[in-house]
Phi, psi and omega in degrees: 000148187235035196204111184237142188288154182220167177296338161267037182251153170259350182164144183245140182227138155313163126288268180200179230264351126294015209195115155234183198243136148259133157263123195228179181301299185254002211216139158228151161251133146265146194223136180282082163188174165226213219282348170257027168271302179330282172355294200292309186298317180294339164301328158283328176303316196269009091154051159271182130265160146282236177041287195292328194308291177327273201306314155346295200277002186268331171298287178313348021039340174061005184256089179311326196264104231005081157314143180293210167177118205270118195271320165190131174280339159289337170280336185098023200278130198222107125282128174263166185253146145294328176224188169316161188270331180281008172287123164010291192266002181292113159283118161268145207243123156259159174301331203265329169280036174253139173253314175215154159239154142207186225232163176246193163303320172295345190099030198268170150211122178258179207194108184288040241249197204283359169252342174131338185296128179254146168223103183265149173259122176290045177236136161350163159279310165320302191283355186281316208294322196277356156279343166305293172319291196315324188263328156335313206277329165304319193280292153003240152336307163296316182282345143332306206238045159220337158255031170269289199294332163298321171307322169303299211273018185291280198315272224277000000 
């Protein structure tokens, strides 16, 4: 595989269970593989796992259920699943490109993000905004204990 989520990506989408689409600002891929393999090489790639990431963000957050998942922590790269992460239909969404969602008539939710790109969704508005807060509230929570620890080694 040749593709790590980065700061211009906006959402990793299934295809099929071999074939997903990355969406970047200026860029789209097809990638022969799928989106939660994309994930996984990139948790390896910033030198995690998914597996470790996931437990991470579940001690931190105290939440089992579609957890975000810190993609590389020095840049702050956060995704979230739209579903179970091992589901089909699952979209990872990153956090850090979002400018707004809001909802459609139909029951849609589209999700704006900040280069303009639009993306609508066959998800609830709710289940998308309470995946934002979990990943709000994980980015959160790391730059908290990244200006603790700048603070610490100030001190010394």
């Amino acid at each position: 595989m040749n593709y790590e989520i980065n700061d211009e990506t906006l959402a990793v989408l299934p295809i099929s269970d071999n074939k997903c689409r990355v969406v970047e600002n200026s860029n789209e891929y097809y990638i022969d593989t799928n989106s939660f393999d994309v994930i996984e090489h990139s948790c390896e790639y910033f030198g995690s796992t998914f597996l470790g990431r996931h437990v991470g963000s579940i001690k931190m957050l105290g939440s089992r259920y579609k957890t975000p998942i810190i993609i590389a922590e020095t840049d702050s790269i956060i995704v979230f699943p739209t579903h179970s992460p091992r589901n089909k239909e699952c979209i990872w969404i990153c956090l850090n490109n979002i400018n707004k969602i809001y909802k459609t008539n139909n029951d849609k939710t589209v999700i704006e993000f900040v280069s303009g790109d639009i993306l609508e969704l066959n998800i609830s508005y709710n289940v998308v905004n309470n995946q934002i807060l979990k990943a709000t509230r994980l980015k959160h929570i790391i730059d908290e204990r990244k200006n603790t620890l700048n603070n610490t080694n100030k001190v010394l």
